[in-house]
Every structure is written in structure tokens, then in C-alpha cells.
C-alpha positions in Angstrom: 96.0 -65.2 -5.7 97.9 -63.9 -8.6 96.3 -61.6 -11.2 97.2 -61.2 -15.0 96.0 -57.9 -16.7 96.2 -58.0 -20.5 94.6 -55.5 -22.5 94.9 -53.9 -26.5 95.2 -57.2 -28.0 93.9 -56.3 -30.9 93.4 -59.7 -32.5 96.6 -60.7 -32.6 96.5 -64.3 -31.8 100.5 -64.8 -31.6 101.1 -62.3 -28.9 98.2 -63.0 -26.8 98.9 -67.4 -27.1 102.4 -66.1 -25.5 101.1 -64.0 -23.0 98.8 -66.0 -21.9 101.0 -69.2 -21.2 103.9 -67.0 -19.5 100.9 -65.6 -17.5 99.9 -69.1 -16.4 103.4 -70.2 -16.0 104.0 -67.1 -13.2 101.4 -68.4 -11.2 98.5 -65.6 -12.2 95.0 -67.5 -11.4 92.5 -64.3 -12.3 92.6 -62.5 -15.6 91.5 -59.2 -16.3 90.5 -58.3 -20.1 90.6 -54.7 -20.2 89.6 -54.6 -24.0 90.2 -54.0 -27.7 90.4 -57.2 -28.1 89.7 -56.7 -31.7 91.3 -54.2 -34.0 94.5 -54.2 -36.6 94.9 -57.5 -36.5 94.6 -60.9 -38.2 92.5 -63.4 -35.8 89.6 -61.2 -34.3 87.2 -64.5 -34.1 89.7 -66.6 -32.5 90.7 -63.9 -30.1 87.6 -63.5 -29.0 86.6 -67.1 -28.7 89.1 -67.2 -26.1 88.2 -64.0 -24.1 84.8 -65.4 -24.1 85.8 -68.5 -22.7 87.4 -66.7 -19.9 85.0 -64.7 -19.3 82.8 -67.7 -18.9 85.5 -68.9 -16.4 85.1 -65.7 -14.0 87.6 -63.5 -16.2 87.0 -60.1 -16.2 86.5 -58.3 -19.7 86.3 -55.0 -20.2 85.0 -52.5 -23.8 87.6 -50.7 -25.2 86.8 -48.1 -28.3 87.8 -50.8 -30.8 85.1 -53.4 -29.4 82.3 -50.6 -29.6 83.3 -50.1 -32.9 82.7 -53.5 -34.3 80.0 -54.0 -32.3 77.8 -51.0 -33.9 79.8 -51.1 -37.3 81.9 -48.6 -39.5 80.5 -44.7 -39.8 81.2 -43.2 -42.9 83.1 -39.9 -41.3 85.6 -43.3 -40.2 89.3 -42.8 -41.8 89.5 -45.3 -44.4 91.8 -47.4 -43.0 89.5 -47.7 -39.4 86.7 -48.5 -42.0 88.6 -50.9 -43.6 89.4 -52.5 -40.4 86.1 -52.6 -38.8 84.1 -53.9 -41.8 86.7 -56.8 -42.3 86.4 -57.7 -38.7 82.8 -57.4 -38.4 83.0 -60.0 -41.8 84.7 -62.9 -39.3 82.6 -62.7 -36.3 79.1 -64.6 -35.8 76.0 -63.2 -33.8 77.3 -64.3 -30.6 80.5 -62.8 -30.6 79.5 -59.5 -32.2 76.6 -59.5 -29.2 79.1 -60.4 -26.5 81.2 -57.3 -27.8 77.8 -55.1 -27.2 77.2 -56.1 -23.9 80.7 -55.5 -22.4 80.6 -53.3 -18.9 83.1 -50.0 -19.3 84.5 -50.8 -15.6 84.4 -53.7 -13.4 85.5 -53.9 -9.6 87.7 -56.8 -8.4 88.9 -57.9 -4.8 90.7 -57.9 -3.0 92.7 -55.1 -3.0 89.8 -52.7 -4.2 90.6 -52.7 -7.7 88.5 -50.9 -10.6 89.3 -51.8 -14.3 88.6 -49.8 -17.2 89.6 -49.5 -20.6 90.3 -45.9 -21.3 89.9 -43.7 -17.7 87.7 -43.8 -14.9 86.4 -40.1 -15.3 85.0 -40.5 -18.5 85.2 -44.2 -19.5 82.9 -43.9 -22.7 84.7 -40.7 -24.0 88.1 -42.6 -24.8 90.3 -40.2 -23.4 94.1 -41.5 -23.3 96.0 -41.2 -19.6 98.7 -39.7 -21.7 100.6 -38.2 -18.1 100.3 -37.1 -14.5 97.3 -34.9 -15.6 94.8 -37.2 -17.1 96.3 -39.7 -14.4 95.6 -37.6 -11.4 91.9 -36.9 -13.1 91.2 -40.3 -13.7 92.3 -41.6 -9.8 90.0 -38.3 -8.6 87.6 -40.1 -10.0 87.1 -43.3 -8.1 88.2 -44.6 -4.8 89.7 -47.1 -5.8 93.2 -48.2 -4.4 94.1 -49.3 -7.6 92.9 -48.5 -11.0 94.0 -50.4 -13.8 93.6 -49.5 -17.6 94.4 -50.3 -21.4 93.9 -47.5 -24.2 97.7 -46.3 -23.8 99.9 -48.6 -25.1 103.0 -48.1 -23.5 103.8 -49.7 -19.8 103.4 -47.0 -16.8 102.5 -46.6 -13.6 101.3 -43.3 -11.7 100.4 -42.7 -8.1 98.8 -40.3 -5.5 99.5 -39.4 -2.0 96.5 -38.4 0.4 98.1 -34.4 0.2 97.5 -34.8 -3.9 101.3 -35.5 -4.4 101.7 -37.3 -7.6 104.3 -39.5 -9.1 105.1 -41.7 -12.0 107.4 -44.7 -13.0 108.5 -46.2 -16.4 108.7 -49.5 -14.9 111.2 -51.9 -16.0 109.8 -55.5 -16.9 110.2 -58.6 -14.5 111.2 -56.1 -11.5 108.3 -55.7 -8.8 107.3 -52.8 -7.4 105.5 -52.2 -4.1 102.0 -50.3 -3.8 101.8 -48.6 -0.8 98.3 -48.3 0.5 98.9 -45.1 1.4 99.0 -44.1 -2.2 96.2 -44.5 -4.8 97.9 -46.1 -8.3 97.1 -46.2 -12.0 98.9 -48.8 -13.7 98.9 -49.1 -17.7 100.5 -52.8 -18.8 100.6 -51.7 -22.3 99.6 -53.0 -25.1 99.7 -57.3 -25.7 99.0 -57.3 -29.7 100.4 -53.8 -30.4 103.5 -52.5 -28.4 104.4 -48.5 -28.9 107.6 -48.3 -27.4 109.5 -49.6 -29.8 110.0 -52.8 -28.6 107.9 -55.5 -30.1 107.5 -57.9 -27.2 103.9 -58.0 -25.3 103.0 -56.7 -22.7 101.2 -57.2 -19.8 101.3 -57.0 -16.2 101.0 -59.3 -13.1 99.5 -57.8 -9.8 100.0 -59.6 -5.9 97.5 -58.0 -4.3 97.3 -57.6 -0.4 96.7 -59.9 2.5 95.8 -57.7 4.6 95.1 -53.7 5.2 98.8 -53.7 6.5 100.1 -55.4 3.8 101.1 -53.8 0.2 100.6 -55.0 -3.5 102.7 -55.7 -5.8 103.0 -55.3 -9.4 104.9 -56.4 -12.1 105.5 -55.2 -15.5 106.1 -58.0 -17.9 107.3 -58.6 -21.5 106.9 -61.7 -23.7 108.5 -62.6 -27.2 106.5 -64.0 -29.7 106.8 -64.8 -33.3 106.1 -61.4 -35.3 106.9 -62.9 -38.3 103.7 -65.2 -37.9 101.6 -62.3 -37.0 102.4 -60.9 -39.9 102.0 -63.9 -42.4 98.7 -64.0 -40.6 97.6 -60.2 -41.5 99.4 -60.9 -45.6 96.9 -63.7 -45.7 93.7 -61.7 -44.8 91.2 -60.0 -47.4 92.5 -56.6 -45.9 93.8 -54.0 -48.1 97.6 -55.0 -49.3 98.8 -51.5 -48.4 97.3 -51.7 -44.8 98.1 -55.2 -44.0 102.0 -54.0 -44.3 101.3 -50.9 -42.2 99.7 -52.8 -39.9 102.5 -55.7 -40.3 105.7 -52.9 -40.4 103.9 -51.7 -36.8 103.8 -55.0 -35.0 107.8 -56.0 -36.2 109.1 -52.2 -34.7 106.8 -52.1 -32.1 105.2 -49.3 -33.1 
């Protein structure tokens, strides 16, 4: 059994059509959805149409900040452009999709391998707190016993771990290589964002996770990254009711992967 964890695709049909069939093509039979699947970008109904489905299929989805937003609507201390967003998106879901957004669990276990999902940390999971290093890492594996944590929020690829003496470590992991996790080690992994790399590099992201046979036996993970057509993504957000000076922020992001 082969998992896919995809998260932040912040309704960016393009990237997650492309992530989805390289995900299938590696062999990955479970799907995590560890949220925002709405957000900055052009398709939030279809998007979620799909998660739905999914989810309907035994996926697991997860709420990120942005699906709590839409769900409960735009605030009026909101920056204008978060307004902006939210109120559009809220304007292209129905009833069902908006309630399916409300009823989303923070965290979700998954076997085997004693995995926990969440969007944002495990130590707080509603207060949105980004794992931004080896601090917020370390807090966030104190937090569960959970061999492996896996969660969205940041969106650049990493991967942290801790020993049983409270040694910690980190890797920048380098896509299509895969990496061992020990069991003797606790792990954090962050695939980064599908619909809105911040690295730089525009490709989506996700990761794929082997998880172990057997007690003896170790995961494996690996980081992956997936062309799709920007270009479209950004016809896609030109052609929305959006404001024109936000649509080519949001557009400018997605093509520098930033």
C-alpha cells in the first residue's frame, strides 16, 4: 500500500489534475487531503468536487485555515485581498460543498505505520501555527505519539525528526530520491504546497509515503515534484470576477513559485 499526501491546493485545478495522475501512476492507492483546498485560486468548486469524491472513496481530508475561512465567511478586520478571496469563493460553492468544508476533522489517524495528519501542527491544530523549523517541529512531534506526523500549512518541502534522547534533525529533501524512516525516530514531513509552491520553483508538490510491513521494517518517503501548465492556471484566475490587480498577484506567484 502506497500513500499520496497532497495538501495547499488552493483551488488550483491544473496542479492538482497533475499531481493527482503522477500520484496514481507511482503506484499510491490512499490519499491523504491535508487541506486548503480552497484559497487564491481559480476552480474552488471543481477542486472540491474532487476532494469530496475522494473522501467518499476512503480518502482522508483534512481543514486547513483557508477551508474554515470560507466555510464561516469573510470578517471585516480580513486584509482586503483575503476578503476578496473568500467572498469570491464562497460565490462558487453550493450548500453541500460549503457544509462539507464545515465539517472537516483538524487531525485524522491512518495505519499502518501510526500516522497522524493535520493541516497546521499537532500541538495546537486550530491556532494555525506554521512548523517554520526544528522548534515548532520538535513542539508539534511532543505532541502526539505518533511515528509519523504529516502536515500542510508550510509550503515548502521538509522533513524533521526526533531521537528517543530529544535529538533533532532536519532534511531539505530532494524530489524523486527516497529516504528511510527509522522507527527509532519520530518524523514530521511537510510535502509542500500542490497549487502554490514557495520555493521558487513552480512545480507541485507532494509527497509519496511506503509505510512499514512490519515493526522491524522502516518507511519510506518520497518527496515529489510535478510540472503543470501555469500558463493555464493563470488564464483561469484572468477569467474570474476577482479583482484585476489580485488575479495578477495571485497569477505572478503561481509562474515564480512564490
Amino acid at each position: 500500500m502506497r500513500w499520496a499526501f497532497i495538501t495547499d491546493i488552493h483551488a488550483n485545478r491544473q496542479a492538482f489534475e497533475a499531481v493527482f495522475a503522477d500520484a496514481r501512476a507511482q503506484g499510491a492507492t490512499r490519499f491523504a487531503l491535508l487541506g486548503d483546498f480552497v484559497g487564491y485560486g481559480a476552480d474552488p468548486a471543481w477542486v472540491l468536487d474532487q476532494v469530496m469524491a475522494l473522501a467518499a472513496d476512503g480518502a482522508i481530508a483534512i481543514q486547513g485555515n483557508h477551508d474554515e475561512a470560507v466555510a464561516h465567511g469573510s470578517t471585516p478586520g480580513m486584509h482586503p485581498d483575503a476578503r476578496n478571496v473568500v467572498d469570491w469563493t464562497r460565490s462558487q460553492l453550493g450548500e453541500e460543498q460549503l457544509r462539507f468544508l464545515t465539517r472537516l476533522p483538524l487531525q485524522a489517524h491512518g495505519e499502518p505505520g501510526n500516522i497522524l495528519f493535520v493541516h497546521a501542527n499537532a500541538f495546537e491544530p486550530n491556532g494555525w501555527e506554521y512548523v517554520q523549523g526544528r522548534a515548532e517541529a520538535v513542539k508539534s512531534l511532543h505532541a502526539s505519539n505518533a511515528r509519523i506526523q504529516v502536515c500542510g500549512h508550510m509550503h515548502e518541502p521538509m522533513l524533521y525528526h526526533l531521537s528517543g534522547t530529544g535529538k533533532a534533525g532536519d532534511f531539505r529533501p530532494l524530489p524523486g530520491v527516497p529516504m528511510p524512516l527509522p522507527g527509532h525516530r519520530q518524523w514530521l514531513a511537510i510535502p509542500g504546497a500542490c497549487g502554490q509552491p514557495r520555493d521558487g520553483n513552480p512545480a507541485a508538490c507532494y509527497a509519496l509515503l511506503d509505510p512499514p510491513t512490519s515493526d522491524l521494517d522502516d518507511a519510506r518517503i518520497t518527496f515529489q515534484r510535478v510540472a503543470y501548465d501555469v500558463d493555464a492556471a493563470g488564464a483561469a484566475l484572468r477569467a474570474t470576477a476577482m479583482p484585476t490587480v489580485l488575479v495578477e498577484r495571485l497569477a505572478r506567484r503561481l509562474a515564480l513559485g512564490e
